[in-house]
GULO-204220 format. One record per residue (C-alpha): x, y, z; residue in one letter; residue number from 1. Coordinates in steps of 0.02 Angstrom, whole numbers, plus 50000, padded with zeros to 5 digits. Each point is the difference from the previous one (the first is absolute). Last residue first. Layout:
residues N
+-------+-------+-------+------+------+
!    px !    py !    pz ! resn ! resi !
+-------+-------+-------+------+------+
!     X !     Y !     Z !    a !  NUM !
...
+-------+-------+-------+------+------+
//
This chain:
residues 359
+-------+-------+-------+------+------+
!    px !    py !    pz ! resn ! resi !
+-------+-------+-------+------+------+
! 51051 ! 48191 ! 49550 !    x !  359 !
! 49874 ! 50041 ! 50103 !    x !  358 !
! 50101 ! 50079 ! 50090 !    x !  357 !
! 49894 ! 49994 ! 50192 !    x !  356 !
! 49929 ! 50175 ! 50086 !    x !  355 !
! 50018 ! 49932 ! 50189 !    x !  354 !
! 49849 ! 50051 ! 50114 !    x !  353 !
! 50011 ! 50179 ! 50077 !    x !  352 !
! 50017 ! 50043 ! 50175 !    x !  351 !
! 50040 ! 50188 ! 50035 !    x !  350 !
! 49922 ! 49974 ! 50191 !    x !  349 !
! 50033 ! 49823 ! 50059 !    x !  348 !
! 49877 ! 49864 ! 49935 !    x !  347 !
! 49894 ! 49939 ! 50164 !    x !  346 !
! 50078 ! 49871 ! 50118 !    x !  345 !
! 50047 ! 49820 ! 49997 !    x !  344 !
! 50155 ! 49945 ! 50090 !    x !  343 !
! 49973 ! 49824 ! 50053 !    x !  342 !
! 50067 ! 50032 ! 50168 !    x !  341 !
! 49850 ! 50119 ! 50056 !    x !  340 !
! 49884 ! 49872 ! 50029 !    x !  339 !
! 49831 ! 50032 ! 49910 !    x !  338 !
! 49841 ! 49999 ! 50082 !    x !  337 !
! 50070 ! 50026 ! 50185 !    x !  336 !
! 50122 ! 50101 ! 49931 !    x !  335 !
! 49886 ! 50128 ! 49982 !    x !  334 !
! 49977 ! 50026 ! 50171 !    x !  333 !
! 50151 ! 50077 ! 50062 !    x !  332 !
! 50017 ! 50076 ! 49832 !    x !  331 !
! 49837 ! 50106 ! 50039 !    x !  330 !
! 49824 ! 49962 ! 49932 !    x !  329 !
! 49936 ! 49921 ! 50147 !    x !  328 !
! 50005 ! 50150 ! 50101 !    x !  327 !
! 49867 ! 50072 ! 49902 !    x !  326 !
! 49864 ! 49894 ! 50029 !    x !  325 !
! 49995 ! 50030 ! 50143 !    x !  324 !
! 50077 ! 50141 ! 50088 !    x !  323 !
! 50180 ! 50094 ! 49954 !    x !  322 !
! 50059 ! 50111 ! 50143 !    x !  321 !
! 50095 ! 50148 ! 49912 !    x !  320 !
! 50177 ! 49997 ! 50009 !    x !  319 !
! 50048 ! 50163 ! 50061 !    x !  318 !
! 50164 ! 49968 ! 50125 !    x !  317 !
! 50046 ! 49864 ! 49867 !    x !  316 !
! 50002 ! 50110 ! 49830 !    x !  315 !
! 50092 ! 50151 ! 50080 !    x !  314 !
! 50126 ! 49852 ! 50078 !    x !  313 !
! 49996 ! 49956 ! 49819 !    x !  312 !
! 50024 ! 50162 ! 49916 !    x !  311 !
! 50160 ! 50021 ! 50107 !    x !  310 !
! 50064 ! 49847 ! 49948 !    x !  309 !
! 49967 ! 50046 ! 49809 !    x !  308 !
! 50107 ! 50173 ! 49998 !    x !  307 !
! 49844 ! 50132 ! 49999 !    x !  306 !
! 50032 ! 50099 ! 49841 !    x !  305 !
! 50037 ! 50194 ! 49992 !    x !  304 !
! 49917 ! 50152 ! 49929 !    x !  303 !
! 49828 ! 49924 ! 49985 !    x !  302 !
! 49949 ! 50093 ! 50170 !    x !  301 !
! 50064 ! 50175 ! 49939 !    x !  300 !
! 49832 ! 50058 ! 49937 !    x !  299 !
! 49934 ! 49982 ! 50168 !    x !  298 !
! 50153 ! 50109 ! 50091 !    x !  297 !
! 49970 ! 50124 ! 49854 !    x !  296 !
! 49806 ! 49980 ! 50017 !    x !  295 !
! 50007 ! 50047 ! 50217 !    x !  294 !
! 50116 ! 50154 ! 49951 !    x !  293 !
! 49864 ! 50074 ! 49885 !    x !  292 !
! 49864 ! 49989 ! 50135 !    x !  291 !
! 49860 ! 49906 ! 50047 !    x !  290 !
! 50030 ! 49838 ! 49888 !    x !  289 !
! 49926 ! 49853 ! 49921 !    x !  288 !
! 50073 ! 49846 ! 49932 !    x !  287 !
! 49901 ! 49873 ! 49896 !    x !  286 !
! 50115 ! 49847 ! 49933 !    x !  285 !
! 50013 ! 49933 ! 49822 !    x !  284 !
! 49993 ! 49850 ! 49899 !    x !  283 !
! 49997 ! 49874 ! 50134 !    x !  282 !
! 50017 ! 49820 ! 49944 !    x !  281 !
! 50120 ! 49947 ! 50109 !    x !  280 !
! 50073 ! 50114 ! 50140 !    x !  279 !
! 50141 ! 50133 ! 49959 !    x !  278 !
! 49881 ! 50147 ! 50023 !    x !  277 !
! 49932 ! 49943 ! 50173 !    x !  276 !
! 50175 ! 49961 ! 50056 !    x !  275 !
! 50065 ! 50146 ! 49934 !    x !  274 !
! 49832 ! 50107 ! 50097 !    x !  273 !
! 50044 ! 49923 ! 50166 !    x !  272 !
! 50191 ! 50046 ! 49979 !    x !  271 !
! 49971 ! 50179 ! 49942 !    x !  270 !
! 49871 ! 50005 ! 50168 !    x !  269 !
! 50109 ! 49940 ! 50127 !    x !  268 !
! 50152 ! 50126 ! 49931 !    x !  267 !
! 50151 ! 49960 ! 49922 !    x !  266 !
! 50169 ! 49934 ! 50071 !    x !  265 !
! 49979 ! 49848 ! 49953 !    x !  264 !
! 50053 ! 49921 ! 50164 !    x !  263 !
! 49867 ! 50130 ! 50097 !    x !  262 !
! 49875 ! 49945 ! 49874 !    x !  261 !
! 50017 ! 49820 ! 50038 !    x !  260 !
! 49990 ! 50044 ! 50182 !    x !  259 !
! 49848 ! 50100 ! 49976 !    x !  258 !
! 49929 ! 49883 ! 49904 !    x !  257 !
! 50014 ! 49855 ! 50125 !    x !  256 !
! 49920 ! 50104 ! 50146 !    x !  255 !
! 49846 ! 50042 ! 49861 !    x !  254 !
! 49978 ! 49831 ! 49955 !    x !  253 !
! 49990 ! 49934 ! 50206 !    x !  252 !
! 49864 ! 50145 ! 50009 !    x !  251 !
! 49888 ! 49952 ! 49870 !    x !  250 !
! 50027 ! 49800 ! 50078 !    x !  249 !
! 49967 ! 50086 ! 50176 !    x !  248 !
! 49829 ! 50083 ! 49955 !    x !  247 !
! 49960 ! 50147 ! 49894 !    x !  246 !
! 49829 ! 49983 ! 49931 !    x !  245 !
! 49949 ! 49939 ! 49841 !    x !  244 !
! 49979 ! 50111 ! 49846 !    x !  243 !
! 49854 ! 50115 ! 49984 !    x !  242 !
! 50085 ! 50142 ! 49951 !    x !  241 !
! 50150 ! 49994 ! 50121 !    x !  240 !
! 50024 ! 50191 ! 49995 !    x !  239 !
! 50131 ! 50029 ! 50125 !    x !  238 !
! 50000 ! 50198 ! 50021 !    x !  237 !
! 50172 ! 50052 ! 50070 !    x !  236 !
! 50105 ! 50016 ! 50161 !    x !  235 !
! 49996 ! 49834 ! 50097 !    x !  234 !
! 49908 ! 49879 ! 50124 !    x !  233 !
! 49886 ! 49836 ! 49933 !    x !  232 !
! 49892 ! 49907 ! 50140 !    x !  231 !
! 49969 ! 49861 ! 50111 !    x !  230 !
! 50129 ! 50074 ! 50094 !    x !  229 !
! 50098 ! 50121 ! 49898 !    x !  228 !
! 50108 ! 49924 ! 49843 !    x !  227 !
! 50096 ! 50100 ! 49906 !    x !  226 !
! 49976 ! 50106 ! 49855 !    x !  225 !
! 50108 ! 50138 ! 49867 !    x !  224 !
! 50101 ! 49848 ! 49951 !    x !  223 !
! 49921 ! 50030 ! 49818 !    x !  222 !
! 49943 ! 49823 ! 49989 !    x !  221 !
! 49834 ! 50054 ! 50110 !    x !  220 !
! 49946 ! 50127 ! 49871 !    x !  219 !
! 49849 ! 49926 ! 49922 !    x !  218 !
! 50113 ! 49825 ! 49982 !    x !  217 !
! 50137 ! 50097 ! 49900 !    x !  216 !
! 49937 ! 49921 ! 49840 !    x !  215 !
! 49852 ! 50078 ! 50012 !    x !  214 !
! 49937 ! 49964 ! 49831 !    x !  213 !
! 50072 ! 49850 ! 49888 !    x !  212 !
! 49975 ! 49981 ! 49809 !    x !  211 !
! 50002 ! 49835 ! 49920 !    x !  210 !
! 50027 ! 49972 ! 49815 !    x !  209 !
! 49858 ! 49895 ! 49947 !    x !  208 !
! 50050 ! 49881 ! 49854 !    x !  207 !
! 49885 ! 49830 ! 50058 !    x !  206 !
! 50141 ! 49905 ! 50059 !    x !  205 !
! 50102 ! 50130 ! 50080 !    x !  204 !
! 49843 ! 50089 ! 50065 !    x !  203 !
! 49917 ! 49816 ! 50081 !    x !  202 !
! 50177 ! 49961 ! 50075 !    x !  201 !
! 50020 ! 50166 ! 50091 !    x !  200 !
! 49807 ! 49994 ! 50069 !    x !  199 !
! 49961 ! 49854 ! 50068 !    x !  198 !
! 50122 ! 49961 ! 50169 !    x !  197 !
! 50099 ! 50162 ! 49962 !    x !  196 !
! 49882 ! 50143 ! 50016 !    x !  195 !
! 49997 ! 49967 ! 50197 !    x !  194 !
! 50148 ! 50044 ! 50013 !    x !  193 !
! 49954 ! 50196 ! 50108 !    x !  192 !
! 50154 ! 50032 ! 50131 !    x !  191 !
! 50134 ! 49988 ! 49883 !    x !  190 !
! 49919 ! 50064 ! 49856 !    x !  189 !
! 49829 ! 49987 ! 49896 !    x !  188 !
! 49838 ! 50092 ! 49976 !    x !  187 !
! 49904 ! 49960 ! 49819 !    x !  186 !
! 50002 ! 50076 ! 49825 !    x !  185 !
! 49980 ! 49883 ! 49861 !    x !  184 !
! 50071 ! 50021 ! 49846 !    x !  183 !
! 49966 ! 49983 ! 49812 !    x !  182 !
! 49825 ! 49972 ! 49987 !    x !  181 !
! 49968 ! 49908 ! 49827 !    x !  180 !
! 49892 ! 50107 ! 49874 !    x !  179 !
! 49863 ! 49893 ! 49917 !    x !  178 !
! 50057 ! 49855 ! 49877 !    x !  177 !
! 49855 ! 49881 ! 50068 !    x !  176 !
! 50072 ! 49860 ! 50080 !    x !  175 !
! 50170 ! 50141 ! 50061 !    x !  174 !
! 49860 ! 50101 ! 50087 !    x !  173 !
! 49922 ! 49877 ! 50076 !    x !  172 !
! 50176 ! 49918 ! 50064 !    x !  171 !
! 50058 ! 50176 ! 50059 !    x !  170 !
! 49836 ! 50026 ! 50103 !    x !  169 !
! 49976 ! 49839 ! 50074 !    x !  168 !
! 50190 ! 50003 ! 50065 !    x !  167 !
! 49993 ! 50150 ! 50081 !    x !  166 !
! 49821 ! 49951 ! 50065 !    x !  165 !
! 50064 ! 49837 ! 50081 !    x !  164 !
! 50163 ! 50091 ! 50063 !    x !  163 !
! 49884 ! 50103 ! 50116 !    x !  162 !
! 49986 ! 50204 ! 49940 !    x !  161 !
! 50105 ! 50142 ! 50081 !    x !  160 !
! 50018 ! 50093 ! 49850 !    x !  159 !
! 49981 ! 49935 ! 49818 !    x !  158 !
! 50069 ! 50040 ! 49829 !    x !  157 !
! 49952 ! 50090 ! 49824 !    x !  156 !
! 50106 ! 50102 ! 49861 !    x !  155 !
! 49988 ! 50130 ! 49876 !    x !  154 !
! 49848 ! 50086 ! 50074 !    x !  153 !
! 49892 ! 50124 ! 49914 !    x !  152 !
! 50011 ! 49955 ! 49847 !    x !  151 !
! 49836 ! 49919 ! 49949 !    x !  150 !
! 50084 ! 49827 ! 49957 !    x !  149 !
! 50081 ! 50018 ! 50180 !    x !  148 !
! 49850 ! 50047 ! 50084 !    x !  147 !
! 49897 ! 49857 ! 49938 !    x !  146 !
! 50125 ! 49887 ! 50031 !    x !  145 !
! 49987 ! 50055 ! 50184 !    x !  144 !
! 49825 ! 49976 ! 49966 !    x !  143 !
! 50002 ! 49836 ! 49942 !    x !  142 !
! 50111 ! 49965 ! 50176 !    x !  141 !
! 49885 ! 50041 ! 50117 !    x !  140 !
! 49854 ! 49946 ! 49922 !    x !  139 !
! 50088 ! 49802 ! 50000 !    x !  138 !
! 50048 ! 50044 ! 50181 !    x !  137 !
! 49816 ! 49995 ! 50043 !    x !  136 !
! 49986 ! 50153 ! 50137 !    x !  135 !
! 49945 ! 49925 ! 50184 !    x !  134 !
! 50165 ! 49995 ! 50114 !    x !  133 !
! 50035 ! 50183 ! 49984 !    x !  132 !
! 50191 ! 49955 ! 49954 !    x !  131 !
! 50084 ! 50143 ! 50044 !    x !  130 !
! 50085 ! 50126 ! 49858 !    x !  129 !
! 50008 ! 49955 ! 49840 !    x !  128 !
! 50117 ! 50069 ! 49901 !    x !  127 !
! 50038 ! 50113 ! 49866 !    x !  126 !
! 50163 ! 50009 ! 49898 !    x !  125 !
! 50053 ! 50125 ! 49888 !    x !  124 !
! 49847 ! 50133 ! 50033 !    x !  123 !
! 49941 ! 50093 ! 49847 !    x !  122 !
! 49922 ! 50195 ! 49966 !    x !  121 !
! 50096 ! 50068 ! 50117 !    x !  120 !
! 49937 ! 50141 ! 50131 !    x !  119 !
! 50040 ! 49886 ! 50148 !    x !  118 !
! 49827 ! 50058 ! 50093 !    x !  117 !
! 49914 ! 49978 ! 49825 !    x !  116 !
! 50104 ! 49804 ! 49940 !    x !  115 !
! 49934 ! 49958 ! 50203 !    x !  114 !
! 49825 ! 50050 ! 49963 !    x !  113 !
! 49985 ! 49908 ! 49830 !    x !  112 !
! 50075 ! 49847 ! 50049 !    x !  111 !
! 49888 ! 49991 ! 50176 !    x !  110 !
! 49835 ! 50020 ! 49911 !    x !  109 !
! 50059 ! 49859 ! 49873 !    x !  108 !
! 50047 ! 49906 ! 50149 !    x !  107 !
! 49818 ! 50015 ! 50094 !    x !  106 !
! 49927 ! 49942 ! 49854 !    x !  105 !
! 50099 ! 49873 ! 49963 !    x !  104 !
! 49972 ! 49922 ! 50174 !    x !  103 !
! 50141 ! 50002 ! 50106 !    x !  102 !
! 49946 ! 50103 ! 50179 !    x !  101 !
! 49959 ! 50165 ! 50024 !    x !  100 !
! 49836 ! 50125 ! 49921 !    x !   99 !
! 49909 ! 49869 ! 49957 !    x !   98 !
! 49892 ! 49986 ! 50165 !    x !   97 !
! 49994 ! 50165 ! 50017 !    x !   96 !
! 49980 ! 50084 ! 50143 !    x !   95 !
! 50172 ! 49986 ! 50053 !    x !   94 !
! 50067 ! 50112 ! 49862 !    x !   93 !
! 50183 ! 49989 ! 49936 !    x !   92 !
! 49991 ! 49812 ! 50059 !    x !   91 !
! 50176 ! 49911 ! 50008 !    x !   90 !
! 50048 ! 49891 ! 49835 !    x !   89 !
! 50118 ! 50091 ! 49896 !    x !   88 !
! 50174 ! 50031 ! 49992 !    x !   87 !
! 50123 ! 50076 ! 49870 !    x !   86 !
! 50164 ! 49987 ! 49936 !    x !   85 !
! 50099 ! 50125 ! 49893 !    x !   84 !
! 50166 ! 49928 ! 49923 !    x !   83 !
! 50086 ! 50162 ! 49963 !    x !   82 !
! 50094 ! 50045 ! 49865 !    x !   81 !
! 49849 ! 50084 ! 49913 !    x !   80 !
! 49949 ! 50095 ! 50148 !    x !   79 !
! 50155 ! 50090 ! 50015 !    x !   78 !
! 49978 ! 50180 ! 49962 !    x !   77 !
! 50075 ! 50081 ! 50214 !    x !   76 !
! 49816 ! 50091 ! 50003 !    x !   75 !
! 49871 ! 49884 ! 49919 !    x !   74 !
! 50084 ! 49855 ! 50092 !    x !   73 !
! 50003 ! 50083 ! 50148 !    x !   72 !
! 49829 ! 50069 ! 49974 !    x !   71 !
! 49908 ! 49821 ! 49980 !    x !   70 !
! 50103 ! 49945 ! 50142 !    x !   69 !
! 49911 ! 50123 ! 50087 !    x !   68 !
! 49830 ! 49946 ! 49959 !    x !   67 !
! 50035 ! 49810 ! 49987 !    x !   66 !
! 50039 ! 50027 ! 50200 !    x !   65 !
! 49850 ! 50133 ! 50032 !    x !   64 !
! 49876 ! 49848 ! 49939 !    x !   63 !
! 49936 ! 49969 ! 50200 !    x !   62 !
! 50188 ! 49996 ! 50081 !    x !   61 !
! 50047 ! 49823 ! 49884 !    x !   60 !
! 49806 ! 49945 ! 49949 !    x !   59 !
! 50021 ! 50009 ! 49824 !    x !   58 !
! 50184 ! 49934 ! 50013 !    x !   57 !
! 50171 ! 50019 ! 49966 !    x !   56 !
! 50175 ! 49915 ! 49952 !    x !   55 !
! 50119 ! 50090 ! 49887 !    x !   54 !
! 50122 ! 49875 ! 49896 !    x !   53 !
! 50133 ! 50112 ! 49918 !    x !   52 !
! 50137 ! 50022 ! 50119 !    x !   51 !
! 50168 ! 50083 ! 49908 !    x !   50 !
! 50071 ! 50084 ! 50136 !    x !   49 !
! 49949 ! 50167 ! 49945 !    x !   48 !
! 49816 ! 49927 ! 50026 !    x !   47 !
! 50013 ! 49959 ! 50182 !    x !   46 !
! 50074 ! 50148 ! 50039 !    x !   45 !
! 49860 ! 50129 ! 49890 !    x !   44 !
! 49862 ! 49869 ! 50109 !    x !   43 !
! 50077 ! 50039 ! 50153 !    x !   42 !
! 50013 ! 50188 ! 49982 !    x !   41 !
! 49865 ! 50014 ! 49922 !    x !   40 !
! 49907 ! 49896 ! 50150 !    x !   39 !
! 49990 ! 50154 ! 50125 !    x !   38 !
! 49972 ! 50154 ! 49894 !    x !   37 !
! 49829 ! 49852 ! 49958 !    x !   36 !
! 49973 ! 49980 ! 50181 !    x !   35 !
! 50044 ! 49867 ! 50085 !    x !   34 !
! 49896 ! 49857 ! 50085 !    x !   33 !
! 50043 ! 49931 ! 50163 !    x !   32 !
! 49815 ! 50009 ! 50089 !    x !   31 !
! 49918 ! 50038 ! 49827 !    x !   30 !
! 50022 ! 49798 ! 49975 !    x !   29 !
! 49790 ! 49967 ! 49987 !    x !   28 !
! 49950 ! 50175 ! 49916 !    x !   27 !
! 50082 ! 50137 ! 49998 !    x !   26 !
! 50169 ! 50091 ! 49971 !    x !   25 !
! 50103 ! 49941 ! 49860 !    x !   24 !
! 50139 ! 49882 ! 49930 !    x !   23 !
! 50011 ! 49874 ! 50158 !    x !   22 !
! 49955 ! 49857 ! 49876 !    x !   21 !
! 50124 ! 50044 ! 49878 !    x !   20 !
! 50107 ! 49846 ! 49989 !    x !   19 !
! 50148 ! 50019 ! 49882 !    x !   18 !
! 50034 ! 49827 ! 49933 !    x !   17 !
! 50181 ! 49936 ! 50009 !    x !   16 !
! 50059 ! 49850 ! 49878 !    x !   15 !
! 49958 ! 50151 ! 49872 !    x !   14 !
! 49883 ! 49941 ! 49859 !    x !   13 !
! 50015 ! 49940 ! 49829 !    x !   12 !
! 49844 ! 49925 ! 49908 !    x !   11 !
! 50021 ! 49869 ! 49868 !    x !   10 !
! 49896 ! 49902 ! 50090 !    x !    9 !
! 50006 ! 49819 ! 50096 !    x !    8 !
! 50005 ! 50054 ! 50181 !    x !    7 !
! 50083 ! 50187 ! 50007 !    x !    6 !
! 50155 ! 49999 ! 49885 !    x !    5 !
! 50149 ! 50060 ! 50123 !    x !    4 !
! 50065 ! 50172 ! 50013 !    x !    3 !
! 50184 ! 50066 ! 50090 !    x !    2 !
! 50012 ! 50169 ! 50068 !    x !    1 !
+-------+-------+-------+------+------+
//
């Protein structure tokens, strides 16, 4: 298992996340969910590989998923080498008005349930999780600090937020010396680019490591799905969580894959997570699992690299439609300001000015 920096921290995590959304019984994903005899078995794999970075949630299967984890920790003695990491925003208690959403009230609430249900006294990174469209970021992100000087987080990032607010949030925090977010969390592979006309170039330049969920496209990169009329066929539960519908560009990615694959030797969903991993910017990809077998196969995806021309057929069968103003900030465009020929560019990576004798 190999670990990159997340964003601009000293923080070490796994370049594969352990998603734990179907840890549990009830609530919203009880449908797949898996008891706690279940998940040991997973979570014990996952951990004697040498993952560290453990996603969850206050609203993953009603609380029962930061319970069990909780006792899996407790039980196998590893909650110190473990890079915890939290959720809030979803209401505990629709009749309340503060009881969900990102007001500090609300995610001082959340803290304290989620560090109980976990049965630690500190999470490692704690994020936030849906933009509720009303909260101040400015709140948001004094009371991250907040948290942090208090202890019970060590660090801060965003979920499924716009750019704009990203980028609000880490340049607040940096104006005022409050705690930086470190990553954003936000749905990206093959199927799902959208991340890439704002999002990629806002984290590298503003020290956001990105992390991707559902890197398999809910499922439909797995080669377990065809198309059926107007429809999807196939045998398995494609959770497309609010992404776009499959159509003929979804399934023109998932024919190329599956030939790519085939040539690789490696299954559709090893190569969809690679590419996911492999992609600039991102920190650290979110795999789940329903069985030990189905995390081996996962855990096996950064085994091998993707020889470049294969990457770029991968690349072409997926590239995302770019609208205005977006697809005037490609090299096509560009050289409409400057012409290529003359050869200026940005400072390649490692550059350092000349350090002249003054003698």
């Amino acid at each position: 298992m190999n670990y990159y920096l997340l964003g601009r921290s000293g923080l070490r995590v796994s370049r594969l996340a352990l998603g734990t959304m179907n840890f549990g019984v009830d609530g919203f994903h009880a449908a797949y969910g898996k008891t706690e005899a279940e998940a040991e078995p997973i979570f014990r794999r996952y951990v004697e590989a040498g993952g560290n970075l453990i996603d969850t949630a206050d609203f993953y299967t009603a609380g029962q998923s930061e319970i069990i984890l909780g006792k899996l920790m407790a039980a196998g003695g590893v909650r110190d080498r473990l890079v915890l990491t939290s959720k809030f925003t979803n209401t505990v208690d629709p009749a309340d008005p503060n009881a969900g959403g990102n007001g500090r009230k609300h995610m001082i609430r959340a803290v304290e349930a989620s560090l109980r249900r976990l049965g630690t006294d500190y999470l490692d990174l704690y994020l936030l999780h849906t933009w509720d469209r009303i909260t101040p970021v400015e709140e948001v992100v004094r009371t991250f600090d907040d948290l942090v000087r208090a202890g019970k987080i060590r660090y801060a990032g965003l979920s499924d937020v716009p750019a704009w607010y990203a980028a609000r949030a880490q340049t607040f925090a940096e104006a005022h010396a409050l705690t930086p977010m470190i990553t954003v969390q936000l749905p990206y592979s093959l199927v799902a680019r959208d991340i890439e006309a704002e999002y990629v170039s806002m984290a590298q330049s503003l020290g956001l490591g990105l992390t991707a969920w559902s890197p398999i496209g809910g499922g439909l990169l797995t080669g377990k799905y065809r198309p059926s009329g107007d429809g999807v066929a196939g045998d398995g539960r494609l959770a497309l969580d609010g992404q776009r519908p499959v159509g003929e560009r979804e399934w023109r990615v998932v024919k190329e894959l599956d030939q790519v694959a085939g040539e690789l030797g490696r299954s559709m969903a090893q190569v969809a997570i690679n590419w996911a991993a492999t992609q600039p910017a991102v920190g650290s990809v979110i795999v789940g699992a329903s069985r030990p077998a189905q995390l081996d196969s996962n855990l096996a995806a950064l085994d091998f690299e993707i020889p470049a021309e294969l990457r770029a057929r991968l690349d072409e069968a997926s590239k995302p439609a770019l609208g205005l103003p977006y697809g005037m900030f490609t090299p096509e465009y560009q050289s409409w300001i400057v012409s290529p020929g003359l050869g200026i560019g940005d400072k390649p990576a490692g550059y350092a000015p000349p350090v002249w004798n003054a003698a």
